[in-house]
N, C-alpha and C positions, 0 to 999 in steps of 0.2 A: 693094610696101612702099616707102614715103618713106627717100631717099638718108641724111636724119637716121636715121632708124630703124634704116637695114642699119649707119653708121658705130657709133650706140651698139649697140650689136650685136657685133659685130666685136672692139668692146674692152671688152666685159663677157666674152665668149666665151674672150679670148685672153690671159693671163697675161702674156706677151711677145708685144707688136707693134710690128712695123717697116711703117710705110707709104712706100715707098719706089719711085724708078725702074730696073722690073727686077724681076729675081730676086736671091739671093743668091748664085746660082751665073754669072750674065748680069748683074750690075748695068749699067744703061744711065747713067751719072753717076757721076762721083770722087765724090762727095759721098754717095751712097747705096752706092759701093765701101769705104770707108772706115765708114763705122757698119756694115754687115757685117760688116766684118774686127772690127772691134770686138766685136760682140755674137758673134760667131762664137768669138773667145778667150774667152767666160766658159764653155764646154763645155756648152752648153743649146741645148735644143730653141725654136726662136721663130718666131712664125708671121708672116706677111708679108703684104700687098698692093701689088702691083704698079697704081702710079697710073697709069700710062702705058696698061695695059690698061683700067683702069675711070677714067675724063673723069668720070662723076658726082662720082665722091669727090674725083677731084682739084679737082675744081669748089667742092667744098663743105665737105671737113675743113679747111682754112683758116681757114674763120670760126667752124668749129664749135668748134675747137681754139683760137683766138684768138692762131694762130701761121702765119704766111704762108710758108712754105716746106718743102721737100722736101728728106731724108727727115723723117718725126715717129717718134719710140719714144716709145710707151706700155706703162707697166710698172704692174702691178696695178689696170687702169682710169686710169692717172693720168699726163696729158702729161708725158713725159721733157724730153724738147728735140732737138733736131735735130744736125745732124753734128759742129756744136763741140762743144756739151755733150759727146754723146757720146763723142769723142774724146776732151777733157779729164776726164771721169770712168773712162774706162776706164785713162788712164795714171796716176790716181791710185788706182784700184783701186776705187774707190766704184761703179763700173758691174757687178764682179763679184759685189760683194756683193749689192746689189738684186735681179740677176737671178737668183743661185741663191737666194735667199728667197722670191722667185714661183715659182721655178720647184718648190722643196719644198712651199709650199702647193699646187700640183697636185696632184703625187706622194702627197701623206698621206692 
């Protein structure tokens, strides 16, 4: 499968994603440690890719996403932003909303 194909893929699949360095439990980056703790306090389940393990995508969601850096959240198919955004949405509460609204359309 073409590395485009598995990225739309990935986030047609995945309600909440974090494409980030690491795990959420091992983030390898302040900056992918931080949109964890983030997305970790809105009490939802969210699925992840580790760029560090997969080169293709770190290669290639960049351009795909028309956003050059690490971490990206995407929330219902749709680029979030990266570690500021999410930091500043989460401390204004706008992060928790989003993501438990994805995360109830799973559930229903």
């Amino acid at each position: 499968m073409d590395i485009i194909e598995t990225i739309k893929e990935q986030i047609e699949n995945n309600a909440i994603l974090l494409y980030m360095k690491g795990s959420p439990n091992a983030p390898q980056c302040g900056f992918s440690q931080r949109a964890t703790q983030a997305l970790m306090a809105c009490g939802e389940k969210f699925a992840y890719v580790d760029i560090l393990a997969n080169p293709d995508i770190r290669a290639n969601l960049p351009a795909y996403a028309n956003w050059p850096t690490f971490p990206q959240l995407w929330v219902d198919g749709e680029l979030v932003g990266g570690c500021d955004i999410i930091t500043e949405m989460h401390e204004s509460g706008e992060l928790e909303k989003i993501v438990k609204a994805a995360a109830a359309k799973v559930q229903a």
